[in-house]
FIDOGU-488759 format. One record per residue: residue in three letters; chain; x, y, z of N, C-alpha, C in turn. Coordinates in nm, 2 decimals. Layout:
<pts>
   r c   n.px   n.py   n.pz  ca.px  ca.py  ca.pz   c.px   c.py   c.pz
 ALA A      X      Y      Z      X      Y      Z      X      Y      Z
...
</pts>
This chain:
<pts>
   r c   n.px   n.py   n.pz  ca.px  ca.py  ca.pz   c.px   c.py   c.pz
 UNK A   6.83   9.89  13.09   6.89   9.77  13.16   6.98   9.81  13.27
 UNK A   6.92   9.90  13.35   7.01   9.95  13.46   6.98   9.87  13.57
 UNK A   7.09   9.86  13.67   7.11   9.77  13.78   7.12   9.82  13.90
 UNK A   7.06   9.94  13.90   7.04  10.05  13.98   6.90   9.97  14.05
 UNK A   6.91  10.00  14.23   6.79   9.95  14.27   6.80   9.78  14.32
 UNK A   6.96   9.73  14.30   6.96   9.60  14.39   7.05   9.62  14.45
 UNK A   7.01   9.53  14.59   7.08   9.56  14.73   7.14   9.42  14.71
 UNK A   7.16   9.34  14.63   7.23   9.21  14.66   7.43   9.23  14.69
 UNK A   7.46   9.17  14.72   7.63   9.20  14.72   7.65   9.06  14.58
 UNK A   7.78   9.10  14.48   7.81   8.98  14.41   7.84   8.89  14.51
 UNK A   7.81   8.74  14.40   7.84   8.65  14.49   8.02   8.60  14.47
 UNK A   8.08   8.54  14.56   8.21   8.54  14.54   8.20   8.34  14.58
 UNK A   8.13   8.28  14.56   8.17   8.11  14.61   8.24   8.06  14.46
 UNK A   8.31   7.96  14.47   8.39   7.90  14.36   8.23   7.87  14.25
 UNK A   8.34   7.84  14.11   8.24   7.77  13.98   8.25   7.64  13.99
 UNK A   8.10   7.56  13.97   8.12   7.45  13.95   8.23   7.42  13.84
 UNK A   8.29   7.35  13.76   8.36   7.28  13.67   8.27   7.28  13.59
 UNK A   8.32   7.33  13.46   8.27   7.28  13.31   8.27   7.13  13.23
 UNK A   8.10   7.15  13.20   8.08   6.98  13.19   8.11   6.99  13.05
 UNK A   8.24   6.95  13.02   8.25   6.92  12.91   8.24   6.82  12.78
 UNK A   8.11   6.77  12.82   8.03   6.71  12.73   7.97   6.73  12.65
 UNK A   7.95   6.90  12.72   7.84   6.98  12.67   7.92   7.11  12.55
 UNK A   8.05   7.09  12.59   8.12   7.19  12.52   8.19   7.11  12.39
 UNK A   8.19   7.21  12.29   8.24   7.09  12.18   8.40   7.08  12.21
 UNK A   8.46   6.97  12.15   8.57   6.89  12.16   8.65   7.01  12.16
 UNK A   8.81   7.02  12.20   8.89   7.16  12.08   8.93   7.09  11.95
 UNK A   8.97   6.95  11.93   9.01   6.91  11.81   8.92   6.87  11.72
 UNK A   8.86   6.91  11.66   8.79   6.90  11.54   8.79   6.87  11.42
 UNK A   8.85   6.79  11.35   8.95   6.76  11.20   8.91   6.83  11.11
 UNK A   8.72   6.89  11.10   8.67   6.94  11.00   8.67   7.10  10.99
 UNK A   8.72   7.13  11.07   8.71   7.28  11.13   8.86   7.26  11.13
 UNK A   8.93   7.32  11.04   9.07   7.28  11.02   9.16   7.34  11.12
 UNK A   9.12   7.51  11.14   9.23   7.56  11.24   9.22   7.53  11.37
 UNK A   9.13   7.43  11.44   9.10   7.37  11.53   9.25   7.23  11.58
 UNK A   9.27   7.23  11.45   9.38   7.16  11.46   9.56   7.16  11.51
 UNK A   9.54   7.31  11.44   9.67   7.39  11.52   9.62   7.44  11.67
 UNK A   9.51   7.44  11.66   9.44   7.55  11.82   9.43   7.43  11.94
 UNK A   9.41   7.30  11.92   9.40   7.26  12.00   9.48   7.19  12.10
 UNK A   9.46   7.17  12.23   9.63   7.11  12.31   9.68   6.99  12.27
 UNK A   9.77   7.01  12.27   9.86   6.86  12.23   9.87   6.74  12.36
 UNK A   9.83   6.82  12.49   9.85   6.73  12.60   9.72   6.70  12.69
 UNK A   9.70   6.64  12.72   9.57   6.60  12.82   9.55   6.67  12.90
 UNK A   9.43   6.74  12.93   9.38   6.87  13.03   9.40   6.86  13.14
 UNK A   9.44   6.94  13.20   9.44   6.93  13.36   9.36   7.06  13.46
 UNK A   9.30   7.00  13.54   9.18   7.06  13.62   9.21   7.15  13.75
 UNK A   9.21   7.26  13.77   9.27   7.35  13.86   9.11   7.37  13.97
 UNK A   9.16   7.40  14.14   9.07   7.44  14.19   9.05   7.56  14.12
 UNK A   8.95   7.66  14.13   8.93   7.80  14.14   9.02   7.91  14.21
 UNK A   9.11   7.99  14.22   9.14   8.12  14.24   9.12   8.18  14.33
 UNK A   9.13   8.30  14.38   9.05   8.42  14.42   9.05   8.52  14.26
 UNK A   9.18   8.53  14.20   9.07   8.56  14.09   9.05   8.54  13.98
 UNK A   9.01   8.40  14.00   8.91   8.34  13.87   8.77   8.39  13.94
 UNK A   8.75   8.37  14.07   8.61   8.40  14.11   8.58   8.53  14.13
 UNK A   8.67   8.64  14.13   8.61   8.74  14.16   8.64   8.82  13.98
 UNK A   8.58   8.91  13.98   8.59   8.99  13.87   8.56   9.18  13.85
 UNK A   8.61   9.23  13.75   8.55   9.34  13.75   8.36   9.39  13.72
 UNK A   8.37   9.52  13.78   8.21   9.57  13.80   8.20   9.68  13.71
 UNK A   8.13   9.65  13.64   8.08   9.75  13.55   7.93   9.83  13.56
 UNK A   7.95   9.94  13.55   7.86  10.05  13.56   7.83  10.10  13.44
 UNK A   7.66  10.20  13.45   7.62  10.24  13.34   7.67  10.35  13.30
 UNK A   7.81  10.40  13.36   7.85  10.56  13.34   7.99  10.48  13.24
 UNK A   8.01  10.36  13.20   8.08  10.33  13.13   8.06  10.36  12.95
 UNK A   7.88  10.36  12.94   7.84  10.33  12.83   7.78  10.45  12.75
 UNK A   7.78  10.43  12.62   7.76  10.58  12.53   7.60  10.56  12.50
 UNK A   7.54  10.63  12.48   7.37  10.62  12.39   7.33  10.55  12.33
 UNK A   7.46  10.53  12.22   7.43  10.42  12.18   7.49  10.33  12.11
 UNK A   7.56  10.28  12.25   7.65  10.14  12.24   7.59  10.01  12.20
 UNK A   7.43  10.04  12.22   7.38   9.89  12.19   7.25   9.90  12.09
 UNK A   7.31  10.03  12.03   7.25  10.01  11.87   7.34  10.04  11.77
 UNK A   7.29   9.91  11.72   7.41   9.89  11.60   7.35   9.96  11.43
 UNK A   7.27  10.01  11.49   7.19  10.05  11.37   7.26  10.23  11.31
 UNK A   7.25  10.24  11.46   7.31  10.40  11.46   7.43  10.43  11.52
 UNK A   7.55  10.35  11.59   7.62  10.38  11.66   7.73  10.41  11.60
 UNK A   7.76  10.37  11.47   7.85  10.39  11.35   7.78  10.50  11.19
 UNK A   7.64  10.54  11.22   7.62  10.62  11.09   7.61  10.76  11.12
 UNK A   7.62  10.81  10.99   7.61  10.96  10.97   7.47  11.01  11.08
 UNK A   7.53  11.15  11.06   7.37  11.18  11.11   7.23  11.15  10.98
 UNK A   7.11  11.14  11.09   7.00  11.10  10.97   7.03  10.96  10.87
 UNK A   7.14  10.91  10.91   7.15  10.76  10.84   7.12  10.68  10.92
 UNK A   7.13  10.54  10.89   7.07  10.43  10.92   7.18  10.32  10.87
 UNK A   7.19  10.20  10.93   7.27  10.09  10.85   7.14  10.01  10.79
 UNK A   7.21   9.94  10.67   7.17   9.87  10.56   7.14   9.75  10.58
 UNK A   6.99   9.69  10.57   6.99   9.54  10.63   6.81   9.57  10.70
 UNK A   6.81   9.40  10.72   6.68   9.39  10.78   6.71   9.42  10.94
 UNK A   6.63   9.50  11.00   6.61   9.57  11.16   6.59   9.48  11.26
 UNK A   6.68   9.41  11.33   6.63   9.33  11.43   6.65   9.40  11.55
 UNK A   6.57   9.30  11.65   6.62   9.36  11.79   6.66   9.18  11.85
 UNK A   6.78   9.21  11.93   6.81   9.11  12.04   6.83   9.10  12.11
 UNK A   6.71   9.03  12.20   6.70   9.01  12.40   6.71   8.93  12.41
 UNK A   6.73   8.93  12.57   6.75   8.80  12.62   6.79   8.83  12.76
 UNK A   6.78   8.68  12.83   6.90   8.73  12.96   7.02   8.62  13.02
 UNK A   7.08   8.71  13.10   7.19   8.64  13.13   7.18   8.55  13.23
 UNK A   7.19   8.44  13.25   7.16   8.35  13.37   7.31   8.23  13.40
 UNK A   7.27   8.20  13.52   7.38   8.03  13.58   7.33   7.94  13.55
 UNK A   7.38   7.86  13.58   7.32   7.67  13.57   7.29   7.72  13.66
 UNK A   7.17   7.74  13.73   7.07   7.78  13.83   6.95   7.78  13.82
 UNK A   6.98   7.87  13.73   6.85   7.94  13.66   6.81   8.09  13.66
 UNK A   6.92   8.12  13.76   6.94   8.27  13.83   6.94   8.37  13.72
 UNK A   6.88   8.49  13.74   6.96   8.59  13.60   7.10   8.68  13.71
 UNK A   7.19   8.68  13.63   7.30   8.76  13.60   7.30   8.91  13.60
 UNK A   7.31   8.98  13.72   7.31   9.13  13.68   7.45   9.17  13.69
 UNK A   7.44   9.31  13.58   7.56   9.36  13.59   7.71   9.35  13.47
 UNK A   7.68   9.18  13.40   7.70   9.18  13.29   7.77   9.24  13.20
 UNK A   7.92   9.27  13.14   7.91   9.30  13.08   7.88   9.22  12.91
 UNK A   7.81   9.28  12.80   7.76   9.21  12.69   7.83   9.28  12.55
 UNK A   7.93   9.18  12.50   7.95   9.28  12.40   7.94   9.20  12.26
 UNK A   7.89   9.25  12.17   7.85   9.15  12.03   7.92   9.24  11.90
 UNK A   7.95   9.13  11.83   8.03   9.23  11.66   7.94   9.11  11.57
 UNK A   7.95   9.13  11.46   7.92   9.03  11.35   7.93   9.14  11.22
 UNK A   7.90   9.06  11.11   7.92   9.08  10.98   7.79   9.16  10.91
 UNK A   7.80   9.28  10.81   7.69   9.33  10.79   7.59   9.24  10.73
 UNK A   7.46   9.32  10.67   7.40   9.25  10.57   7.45   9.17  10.47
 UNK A   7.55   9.23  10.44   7.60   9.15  10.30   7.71   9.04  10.36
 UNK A   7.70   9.02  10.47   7.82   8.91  10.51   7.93   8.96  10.56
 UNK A   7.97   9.11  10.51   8.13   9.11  10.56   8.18   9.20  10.63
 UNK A   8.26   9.22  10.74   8.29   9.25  10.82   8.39   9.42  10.83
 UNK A   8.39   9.44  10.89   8.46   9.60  10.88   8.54   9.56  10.96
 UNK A   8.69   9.46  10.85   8.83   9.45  10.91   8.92   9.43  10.78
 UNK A   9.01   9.49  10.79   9.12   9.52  10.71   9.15   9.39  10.64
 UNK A   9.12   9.28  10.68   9.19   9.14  10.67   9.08   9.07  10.60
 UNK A   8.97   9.04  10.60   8.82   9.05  10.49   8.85   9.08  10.41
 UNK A   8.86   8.93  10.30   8.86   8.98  10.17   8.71   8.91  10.09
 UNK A   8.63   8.94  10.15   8.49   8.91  10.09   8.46   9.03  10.01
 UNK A   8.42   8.96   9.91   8.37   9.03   9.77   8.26   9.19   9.80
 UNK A   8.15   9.11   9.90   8.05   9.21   9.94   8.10   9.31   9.99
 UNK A   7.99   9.41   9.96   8.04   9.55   9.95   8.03   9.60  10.14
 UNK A   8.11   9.67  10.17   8.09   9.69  10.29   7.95   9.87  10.30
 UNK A   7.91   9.82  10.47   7.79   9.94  10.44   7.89  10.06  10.53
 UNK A   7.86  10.16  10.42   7.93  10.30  10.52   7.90  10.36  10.63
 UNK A   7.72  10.30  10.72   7.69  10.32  10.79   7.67  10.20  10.96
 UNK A   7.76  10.17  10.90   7.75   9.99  10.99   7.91   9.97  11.01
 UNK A   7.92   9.97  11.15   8.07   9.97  11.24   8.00   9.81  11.24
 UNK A   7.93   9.73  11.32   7.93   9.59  11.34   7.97   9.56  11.49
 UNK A   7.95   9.67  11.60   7.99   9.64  11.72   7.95   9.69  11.80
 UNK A   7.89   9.63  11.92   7.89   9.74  12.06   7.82   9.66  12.14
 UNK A   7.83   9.70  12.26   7.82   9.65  12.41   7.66   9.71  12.49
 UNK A   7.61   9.63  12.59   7.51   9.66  12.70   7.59   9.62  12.82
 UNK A   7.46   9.62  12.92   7.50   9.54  13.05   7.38   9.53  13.10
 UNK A   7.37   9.41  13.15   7.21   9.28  13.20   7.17   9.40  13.33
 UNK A   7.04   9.37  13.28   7.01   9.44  13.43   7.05   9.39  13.59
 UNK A   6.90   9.41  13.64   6.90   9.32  13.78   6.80   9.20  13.75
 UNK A   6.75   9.15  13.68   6.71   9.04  13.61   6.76   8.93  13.53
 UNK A   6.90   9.01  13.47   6.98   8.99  13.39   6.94   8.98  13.26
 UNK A   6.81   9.06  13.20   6.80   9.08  13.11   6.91   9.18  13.03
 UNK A   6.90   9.19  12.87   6.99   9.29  12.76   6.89   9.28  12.71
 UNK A   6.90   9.38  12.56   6.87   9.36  12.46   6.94   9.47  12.42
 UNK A   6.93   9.48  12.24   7.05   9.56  12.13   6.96   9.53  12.06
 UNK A   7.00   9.66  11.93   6.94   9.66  11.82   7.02   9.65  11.67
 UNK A   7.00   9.58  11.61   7.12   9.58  11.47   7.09   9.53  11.38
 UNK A   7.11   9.49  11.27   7.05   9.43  11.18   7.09   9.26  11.14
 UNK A   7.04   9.21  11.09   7.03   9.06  11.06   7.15   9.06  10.97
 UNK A   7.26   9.02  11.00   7.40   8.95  10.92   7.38   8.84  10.79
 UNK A   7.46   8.90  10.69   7.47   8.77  10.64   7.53   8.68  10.64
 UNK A   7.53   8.53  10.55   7.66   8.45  10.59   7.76   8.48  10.45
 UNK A   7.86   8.41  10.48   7.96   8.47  10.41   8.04   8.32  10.39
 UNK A   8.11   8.31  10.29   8.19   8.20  10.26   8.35   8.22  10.32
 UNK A   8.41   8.10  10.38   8.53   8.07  10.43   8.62   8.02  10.36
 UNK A   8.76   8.02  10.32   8.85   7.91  10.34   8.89   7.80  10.39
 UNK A   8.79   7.73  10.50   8.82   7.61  10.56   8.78   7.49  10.46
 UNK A   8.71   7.52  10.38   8.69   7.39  10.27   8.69   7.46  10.10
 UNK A   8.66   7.33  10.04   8.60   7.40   9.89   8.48   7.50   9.88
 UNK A   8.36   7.48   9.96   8.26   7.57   9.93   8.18   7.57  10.06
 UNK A   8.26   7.60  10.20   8.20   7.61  10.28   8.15   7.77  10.33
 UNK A   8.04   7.72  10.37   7.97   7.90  10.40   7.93   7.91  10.59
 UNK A   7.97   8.04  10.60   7.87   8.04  10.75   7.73   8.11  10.78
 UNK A   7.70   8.05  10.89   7.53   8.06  10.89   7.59   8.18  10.92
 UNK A   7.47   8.29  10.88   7.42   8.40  10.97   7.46   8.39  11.12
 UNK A   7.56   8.46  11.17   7.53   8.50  11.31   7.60   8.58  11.41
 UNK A   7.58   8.65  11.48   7.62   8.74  11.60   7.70   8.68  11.70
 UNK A   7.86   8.77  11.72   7.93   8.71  11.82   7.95   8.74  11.97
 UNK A   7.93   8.70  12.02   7.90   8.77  12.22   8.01   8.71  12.27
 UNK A   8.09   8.84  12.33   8.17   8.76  12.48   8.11   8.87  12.63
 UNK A   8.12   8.76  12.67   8.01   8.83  12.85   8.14   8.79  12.90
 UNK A   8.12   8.90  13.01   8.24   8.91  13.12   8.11   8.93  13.26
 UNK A   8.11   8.79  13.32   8.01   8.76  13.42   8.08   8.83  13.54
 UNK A   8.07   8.78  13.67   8.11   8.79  13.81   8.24   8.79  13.83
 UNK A   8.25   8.69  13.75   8.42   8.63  13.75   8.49   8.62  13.71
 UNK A   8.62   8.57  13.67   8.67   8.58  13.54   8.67   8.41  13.49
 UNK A   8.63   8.35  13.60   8.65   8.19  13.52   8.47   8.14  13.49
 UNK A   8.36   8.28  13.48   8.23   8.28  13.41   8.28   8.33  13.28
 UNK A   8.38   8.38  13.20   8.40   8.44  13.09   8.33   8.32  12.99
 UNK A   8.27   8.41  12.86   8.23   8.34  12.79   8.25   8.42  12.63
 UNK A   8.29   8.37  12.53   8.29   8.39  12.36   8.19   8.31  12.32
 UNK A   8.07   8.33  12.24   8.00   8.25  12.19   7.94   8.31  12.06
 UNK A   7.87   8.21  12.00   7.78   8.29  11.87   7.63   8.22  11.89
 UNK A   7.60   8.35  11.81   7.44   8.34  11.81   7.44   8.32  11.72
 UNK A   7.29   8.21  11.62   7.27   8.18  11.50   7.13   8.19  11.52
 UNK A   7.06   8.17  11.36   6.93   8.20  11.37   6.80   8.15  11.34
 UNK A   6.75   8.12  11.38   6.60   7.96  11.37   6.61   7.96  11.22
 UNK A   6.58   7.91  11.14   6.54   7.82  11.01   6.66   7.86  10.91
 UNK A   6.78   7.89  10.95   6.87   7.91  10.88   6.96   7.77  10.81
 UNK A   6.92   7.77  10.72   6.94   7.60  10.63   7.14   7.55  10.66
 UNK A   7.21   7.69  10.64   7.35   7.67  10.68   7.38   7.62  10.78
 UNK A   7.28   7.63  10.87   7.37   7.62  11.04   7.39   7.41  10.99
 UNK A   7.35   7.36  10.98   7.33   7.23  10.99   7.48   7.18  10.86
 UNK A   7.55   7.28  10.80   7.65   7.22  10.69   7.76   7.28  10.73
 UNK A   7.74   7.38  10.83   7.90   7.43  10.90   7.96   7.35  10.97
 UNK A   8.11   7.36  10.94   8.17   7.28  11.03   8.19   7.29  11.18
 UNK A   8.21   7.42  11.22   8.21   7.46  11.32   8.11   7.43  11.38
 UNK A   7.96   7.43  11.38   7.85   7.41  11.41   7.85   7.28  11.47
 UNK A   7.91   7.22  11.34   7.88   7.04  11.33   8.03   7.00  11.44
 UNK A   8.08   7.05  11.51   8.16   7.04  11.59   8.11   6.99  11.73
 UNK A   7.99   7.07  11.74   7.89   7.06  11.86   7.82   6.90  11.89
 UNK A   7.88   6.86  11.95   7.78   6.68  11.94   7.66   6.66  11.98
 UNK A   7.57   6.79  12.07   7.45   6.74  12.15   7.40   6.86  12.06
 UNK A   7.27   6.76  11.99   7.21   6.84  11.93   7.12   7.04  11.98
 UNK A   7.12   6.93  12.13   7.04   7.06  12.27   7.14   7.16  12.26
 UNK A   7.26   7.14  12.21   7.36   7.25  12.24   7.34   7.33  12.13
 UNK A   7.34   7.30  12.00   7.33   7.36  11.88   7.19   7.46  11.92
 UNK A   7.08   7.40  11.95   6.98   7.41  11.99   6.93   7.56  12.08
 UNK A   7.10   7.53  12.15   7.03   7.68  12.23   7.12   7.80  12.23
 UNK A   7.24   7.75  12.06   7.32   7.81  12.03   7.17   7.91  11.87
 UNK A   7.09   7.89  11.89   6.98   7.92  11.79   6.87   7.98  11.83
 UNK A   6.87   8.15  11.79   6.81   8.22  11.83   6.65   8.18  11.78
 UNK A   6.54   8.16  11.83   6.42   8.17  11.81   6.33   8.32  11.76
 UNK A   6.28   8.29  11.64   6.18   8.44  11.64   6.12   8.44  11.73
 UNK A   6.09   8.63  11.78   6.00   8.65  11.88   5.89   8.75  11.81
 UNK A   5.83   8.70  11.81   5.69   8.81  11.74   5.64   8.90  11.83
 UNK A   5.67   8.84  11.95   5.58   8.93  12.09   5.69   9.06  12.12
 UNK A   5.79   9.08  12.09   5.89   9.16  12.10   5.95   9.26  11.97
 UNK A   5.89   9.21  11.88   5.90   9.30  11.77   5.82   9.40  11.76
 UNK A   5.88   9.54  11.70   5.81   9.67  11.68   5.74   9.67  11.53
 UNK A   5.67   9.68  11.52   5.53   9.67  11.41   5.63   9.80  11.30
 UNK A   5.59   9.74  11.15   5.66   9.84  11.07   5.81   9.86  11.11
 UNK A   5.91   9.81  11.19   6.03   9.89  11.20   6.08   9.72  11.24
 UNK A   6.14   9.68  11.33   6.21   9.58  11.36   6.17   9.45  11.37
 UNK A   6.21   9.30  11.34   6.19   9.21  11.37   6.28   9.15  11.52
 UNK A   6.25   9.06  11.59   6.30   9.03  11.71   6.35   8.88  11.73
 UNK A   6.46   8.89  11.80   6.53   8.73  11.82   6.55   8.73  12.01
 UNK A   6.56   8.62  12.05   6.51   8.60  12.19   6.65   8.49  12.20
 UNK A   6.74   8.55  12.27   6.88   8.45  12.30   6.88   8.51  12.44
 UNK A   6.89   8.35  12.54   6.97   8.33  12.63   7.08   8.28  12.66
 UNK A   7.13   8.33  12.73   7.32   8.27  12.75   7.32   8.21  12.90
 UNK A   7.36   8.14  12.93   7.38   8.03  13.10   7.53   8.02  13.08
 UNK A   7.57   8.07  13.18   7.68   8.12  13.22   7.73   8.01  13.36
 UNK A   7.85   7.99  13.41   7.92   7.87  13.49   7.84   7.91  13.64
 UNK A   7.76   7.83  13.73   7.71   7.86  13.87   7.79   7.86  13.95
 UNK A   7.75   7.92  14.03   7.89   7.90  14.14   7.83   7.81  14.27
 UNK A   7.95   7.76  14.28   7.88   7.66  14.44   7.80   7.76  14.56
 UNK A   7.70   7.74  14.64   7.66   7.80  14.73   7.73   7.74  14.85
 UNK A   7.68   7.86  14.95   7.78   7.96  15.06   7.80   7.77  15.12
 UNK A   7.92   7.81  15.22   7.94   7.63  15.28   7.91   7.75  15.42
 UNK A   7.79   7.66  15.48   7.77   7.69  15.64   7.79   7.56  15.70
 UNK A   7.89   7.56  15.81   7.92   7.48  15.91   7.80   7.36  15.96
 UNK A   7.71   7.41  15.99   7.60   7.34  16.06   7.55   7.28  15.91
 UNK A   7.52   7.31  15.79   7.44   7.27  15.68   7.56   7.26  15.59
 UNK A   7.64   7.14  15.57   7.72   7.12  15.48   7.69   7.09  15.36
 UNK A   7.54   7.02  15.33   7.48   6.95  15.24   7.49   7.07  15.19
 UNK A   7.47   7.23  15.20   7.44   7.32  15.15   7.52   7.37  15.02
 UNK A   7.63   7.32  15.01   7.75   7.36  14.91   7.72   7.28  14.81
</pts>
């Protein structure tokens, strides 16, 4: 996924504004800590920066062999982590439709068994000795990634009596800018939880849940060894260049 071989310059024009219709609410009743998290005062809308729109550049001399396999980047030698083998692609794009080069991608989630390699996890499931649960790529010049790691389980919460979370993988991308930043989760096609989480159920447009849900990819999987999941991320567009003579152009 090297970005080696484009002559483009980043672009530096302001972000459109986040349509927040499309983002779920911050106050959430059912999703309890949403309650302490969210503002107490009515939002207020800033132009863009110089630097919200500009951002840091990342290079491939930043990254280890293997940062974006989770399979091996935490085991012994000759080991392996524990779990069904996926792989996950995808690419980075704007409300455009543009891909995103350059990207940085970094994802953690919970092993097979659900639970997480953090001191503060107090889930029952056994942790795997060969599974850190973390690591980073960067989008090409297409703005394609992909990583390899295994399929998470879900695991049960304290936000209700017997609430559980779906299966899923967490991404924050540090785009062009700093006001494209993004934290999101990936979840996974026919997973019966995603539809009883609260968090989930926070989302009001079903299209959004929708494309928070990784599809199998058959055409991308390695025969005998990995199964494959296909997530896109759309990231904030930035207005185009304002020329004098073509104002309509912005």
């Amino acid at each position: 996924m090297s970005t080696a071989g484009s002559n483009s310059s980043p672009e530096t024009g302001a972000f459109w504004p986040r349509d927040r219709a499309w983002h779920p609410p911050p106050l959430t009743p059912a999703y309890k800590t949403s309650v302490l998290r969210s503002p107490q005062r009515a939002l207020i809308s800033f132009s863009n920066t110089l630097s919200e729109v500009t951002g840091p550049v990342f290079g491939q001399n930043l990254f280890g062999e293997l940062d974006n396999d989770l399979i091996h980047n935490f085991a012994k030698p000759g080991e392996s982590a524990q779990g069904p083998r996926i792989i996950v692609h995808g690419r980075i794009l704007d409300e455009r439709g543009q891909g995103v080069p350059g990207v940085l991608v970094e994802f953690w989630q919970a092993n097979a068994a659900g639970r997480y390699r953090h001191k503060k996890d107090g889930y029952l499931a056994p942790l795997d000795p060969n599974f850190g649960g973390c690591g980073r790529t960067i989008s090409g010049v297409d703005g394609g990634y992909a990583f390899r790691t295994i399929k998470p389980g879900p695991y049960p919460w304290p936000n209700g009596v017997n609430d559980w979370r779906p299966a899923h993988i967490h991404f924050s991308i540090f785009g062009s800018g700093f006001a494209q930043r993004l934290i999101t989760q990936m979840y996974f096609e026919g997973d019966p939880l995603i539809r009883t989480c609260p968090i989930v159920n926070g989302i009001r447009d079903p299209a959004a849940i929708e494309q928070l849900t990784a599809p199998l990819d058959l055409a991308a999987t390695i025969p005998m060894d990995s199964m494959a999941y296909k997530f896109d991320i759309v990231l904030r567009g930035r207005r185009s260049t304002l020329f004098e003579n073509r104002l309509e152009g912005n």
